[in-house]
C-alpha positions in Angstrom: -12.7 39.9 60.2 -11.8 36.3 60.9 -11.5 33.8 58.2 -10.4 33.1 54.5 -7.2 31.7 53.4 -5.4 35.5 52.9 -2.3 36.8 55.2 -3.9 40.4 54.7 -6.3 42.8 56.5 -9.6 42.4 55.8 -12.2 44.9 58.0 -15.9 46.7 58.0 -15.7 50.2 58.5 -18.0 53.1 59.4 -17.6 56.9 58.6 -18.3 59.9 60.0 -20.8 60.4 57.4 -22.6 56.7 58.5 -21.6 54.8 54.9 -20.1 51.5 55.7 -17.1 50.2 53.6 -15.1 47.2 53.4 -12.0 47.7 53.1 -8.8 45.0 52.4 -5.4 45.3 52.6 -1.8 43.7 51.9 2.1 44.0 52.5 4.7 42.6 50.3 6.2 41.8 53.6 3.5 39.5 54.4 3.0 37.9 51.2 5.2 38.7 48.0 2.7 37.7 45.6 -0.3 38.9 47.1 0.0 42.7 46.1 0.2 41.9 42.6 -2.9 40.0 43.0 -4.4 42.9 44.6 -3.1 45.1 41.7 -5.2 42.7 39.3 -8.5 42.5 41.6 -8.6 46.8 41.4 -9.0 46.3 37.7 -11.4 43.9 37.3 -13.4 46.0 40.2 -13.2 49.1 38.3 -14.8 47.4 35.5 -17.3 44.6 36.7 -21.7 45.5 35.2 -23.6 47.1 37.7 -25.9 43.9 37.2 -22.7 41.3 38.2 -23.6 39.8 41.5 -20.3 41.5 43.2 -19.2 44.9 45.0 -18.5 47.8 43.7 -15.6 49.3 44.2 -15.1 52.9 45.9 -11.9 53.7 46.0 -8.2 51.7 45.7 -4.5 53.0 47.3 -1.5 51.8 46.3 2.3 53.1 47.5 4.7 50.4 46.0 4.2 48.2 49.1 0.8 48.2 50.9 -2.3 47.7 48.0 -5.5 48.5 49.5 -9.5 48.2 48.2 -12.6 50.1 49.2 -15.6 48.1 48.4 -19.3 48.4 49.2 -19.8 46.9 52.1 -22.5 44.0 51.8 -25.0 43.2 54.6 -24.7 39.6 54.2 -23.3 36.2 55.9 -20.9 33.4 53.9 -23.1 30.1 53.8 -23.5 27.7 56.9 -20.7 25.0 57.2 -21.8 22.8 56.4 -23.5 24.0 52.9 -27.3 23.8 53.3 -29.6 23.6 50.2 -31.0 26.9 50.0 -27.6 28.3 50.5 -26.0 26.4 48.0 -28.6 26.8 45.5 -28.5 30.7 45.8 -25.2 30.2 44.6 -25.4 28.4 41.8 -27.9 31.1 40.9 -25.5 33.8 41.3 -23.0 31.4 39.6 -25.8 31.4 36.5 -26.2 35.1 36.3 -22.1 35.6 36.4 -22.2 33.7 33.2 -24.7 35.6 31.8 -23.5 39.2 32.9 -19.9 38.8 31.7 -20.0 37.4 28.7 -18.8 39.0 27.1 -15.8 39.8 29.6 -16.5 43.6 30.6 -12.5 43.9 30.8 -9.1 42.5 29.4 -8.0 40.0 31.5 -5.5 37.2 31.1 -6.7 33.5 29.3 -7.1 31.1 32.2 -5.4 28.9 29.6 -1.9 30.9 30.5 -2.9 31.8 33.7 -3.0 28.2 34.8 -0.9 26.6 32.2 2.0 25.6 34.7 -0.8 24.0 37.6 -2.9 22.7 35.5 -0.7 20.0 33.8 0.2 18.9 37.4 -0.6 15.3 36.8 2.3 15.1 34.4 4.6 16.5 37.4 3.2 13.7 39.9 4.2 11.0 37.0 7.6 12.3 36.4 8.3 12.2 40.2 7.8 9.2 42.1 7.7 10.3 45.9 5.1 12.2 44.7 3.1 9.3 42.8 3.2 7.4 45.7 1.7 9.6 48.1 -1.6 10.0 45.9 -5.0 8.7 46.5 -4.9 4.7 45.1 -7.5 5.1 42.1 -5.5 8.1 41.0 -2.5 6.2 41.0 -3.7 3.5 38.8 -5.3 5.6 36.2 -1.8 7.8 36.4 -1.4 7.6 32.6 -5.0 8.4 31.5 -5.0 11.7 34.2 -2.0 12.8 32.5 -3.6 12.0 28.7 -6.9 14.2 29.8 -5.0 17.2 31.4 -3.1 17.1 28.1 -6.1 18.8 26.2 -7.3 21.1 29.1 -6.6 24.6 27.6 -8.5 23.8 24.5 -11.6 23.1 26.5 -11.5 26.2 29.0 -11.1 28.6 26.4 -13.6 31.3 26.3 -14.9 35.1 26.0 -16.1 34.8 29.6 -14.9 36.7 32.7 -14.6 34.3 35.1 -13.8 34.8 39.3 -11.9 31.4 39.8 -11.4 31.2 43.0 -15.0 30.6 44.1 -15.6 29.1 47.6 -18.4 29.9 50.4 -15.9 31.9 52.4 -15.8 34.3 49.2 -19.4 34.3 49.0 -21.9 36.9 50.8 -25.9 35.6 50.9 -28.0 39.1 51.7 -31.0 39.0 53.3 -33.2 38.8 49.9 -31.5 35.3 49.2 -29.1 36.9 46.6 -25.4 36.0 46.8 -23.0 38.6 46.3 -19.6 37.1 44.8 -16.3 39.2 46.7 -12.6 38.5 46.2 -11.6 38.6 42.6 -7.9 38.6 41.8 -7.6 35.5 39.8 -10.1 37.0 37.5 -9.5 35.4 34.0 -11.2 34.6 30.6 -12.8 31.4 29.9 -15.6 29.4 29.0 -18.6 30.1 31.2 -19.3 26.8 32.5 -15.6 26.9 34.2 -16.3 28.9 37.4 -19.5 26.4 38.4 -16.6 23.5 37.8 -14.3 25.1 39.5 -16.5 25.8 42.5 -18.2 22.6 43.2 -15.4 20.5 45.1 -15.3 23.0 47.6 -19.0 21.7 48.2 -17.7 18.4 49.5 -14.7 20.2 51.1 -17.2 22.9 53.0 -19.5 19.5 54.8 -22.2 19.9 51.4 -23.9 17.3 49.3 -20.9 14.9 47.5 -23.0 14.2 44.6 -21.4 16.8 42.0 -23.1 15.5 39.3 -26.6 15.9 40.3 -25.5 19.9 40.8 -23.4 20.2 37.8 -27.0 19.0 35.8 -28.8 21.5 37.8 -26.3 24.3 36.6 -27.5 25.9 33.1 -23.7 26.7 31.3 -22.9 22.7 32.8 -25.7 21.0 30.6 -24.5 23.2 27.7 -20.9 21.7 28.0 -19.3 19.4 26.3 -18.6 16.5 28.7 -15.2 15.6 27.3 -14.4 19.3 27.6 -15.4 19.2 31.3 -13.4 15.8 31.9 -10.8 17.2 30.7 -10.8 20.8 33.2 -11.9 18.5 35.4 -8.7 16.3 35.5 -6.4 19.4 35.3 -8.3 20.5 38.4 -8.0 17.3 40.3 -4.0 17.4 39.3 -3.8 20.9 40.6 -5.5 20.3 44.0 -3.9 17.0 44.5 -0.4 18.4 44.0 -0.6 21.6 45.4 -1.5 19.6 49.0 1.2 17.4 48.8 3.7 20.5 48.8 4.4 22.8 52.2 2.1 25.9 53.3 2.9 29.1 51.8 4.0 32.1 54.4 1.5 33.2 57.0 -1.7 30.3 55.5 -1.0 27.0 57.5 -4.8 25.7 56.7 -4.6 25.8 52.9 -3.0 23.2 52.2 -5.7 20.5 53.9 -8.5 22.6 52.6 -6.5 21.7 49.2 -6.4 18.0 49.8 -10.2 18.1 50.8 -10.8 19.2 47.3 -8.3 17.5 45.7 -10.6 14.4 47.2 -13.7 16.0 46.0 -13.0 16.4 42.1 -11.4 13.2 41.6 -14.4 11.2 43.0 -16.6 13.3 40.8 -14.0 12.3 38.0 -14.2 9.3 38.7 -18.0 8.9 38.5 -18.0 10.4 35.1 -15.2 8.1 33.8 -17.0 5.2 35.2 
């Protein structure tokens, strides 16, 4: 299978007995840090409600190097590039019931608060260093100072009993031929507030050739109109930071196209920052 922003094997298979499975695998030796992450994904598998909008998990190896899943294999495409509306708001739907199924998380799992604590104070990096504050978009460069003041209070406004996937995208996203969306790839599962995945999510809308107007579909999203707006500017910045900085630095091993797919988001949630600062 073609696609996604992983180094690892990622393939459909059919038994002898005529179930189907997908199954994903990794190598230390092709990303260090990606077994570990596959370590984390079996666990939150294992333990996801039959009524979460996700896979379930069948089986899992692990020898020390290569970490592999078997998951339910899910008759289903990603969404159209770029996003059209009925694809996009099946997945806010799904993005509704997530909120609703795992909250309470199902699972321990870490706080996004220390998951994310070094990348998501990223604007205070760009400040400190000024090659890097000169290679960011203009507006953000003015308002340098007030990014860094609203990334300051980020943790405090993310916090929450919610399991959260964070790392939602369409190209880790499934629509089924009932119009359901079925939510794969979990490893950065974390706990948090349940409006943070839709927020997270939405400026890989932009960044996928979908609507630019993040506001209108944040107002459309249930657990987004229940959320405190200076909570959301404030993930929101940390976000924009995170994005921003993470394209300005080389590709990892073995995923040359992250980093512009990082900048195209890094675009995206600072003009929907902007717009709710204005």
């Amino acid at each position: 299978m073609a696609g996604g922003y992983s180094p690892g094997v990622a393939s459909r298979l059919e038994l002898q007995d005529g179930r189907r499975l997908f199954v994903k695998a990794i190598s230390g030796s092709r990303n260090s840090r990606a077994p570990g992450l596959y370590r984390r994904e079996i666990e939150v598998m294992a333990a996801l409600p039959a009524a979460a909008p996700a896979p379930r998990l069948q089986w899992s190896y692990d020898d020390g190097d290569w970490v592999m899943l078997a998951l339910d294999d899910v008759d289903g495409r990603m969404p159209g590039t770029p996003w059209q509306p009925r694809d996009l708001t099946c997945a806010m739907t799904a993005l509704e019931l997530m909120a609703a199924t795992l909250t309470p998380a199902p699972t321990t799992a870490m706080p996004i608060a220390d998951d994310l604590d070094e990348n998501f104070r990223s604007w205070a990096r760009i400040a400190a260093a000024a090659d890097l504050a000169a290679r960011v978009n203009p507006w953000a460069r003015t308002h340098l100072a007030r990014l860094v003041d609203l990334e300051t209070d980020w943790a405090n406004a993310a916090c929450g009993e919610t399991l959260l996937h964070a790392d939602l995208r369409g190209d880790n996203m499934l629509l089924t031929t009932n119009g359901q969306v079925v939510v794969v790839d979990w490893p950065y599962a974390v706990l948090g507030a349940a409006w943070v995945d839709g927020l997270l999510f939405l400026p890989s809308v932009p960044a996928d050739g979908g609507p630019t107007d993040l506001e209108a579909l944040w107002l459309g999203y249930a657990p987004g109109r229940a959320a405190d707006p200076d909570a959301v500017n404030a993930v929101l910045a940390a976000l924009a930071g995170d994005f921003t900085l993470q394209s300005l630095l080389p590709p990892p091993d073995n995923i040359p196209t992250l980093r512009a797919h990082q900048a195209a988001k890094a675009s995206a949630a600072l003009s929907w920052l902007r717009a709710r600062l204005s």
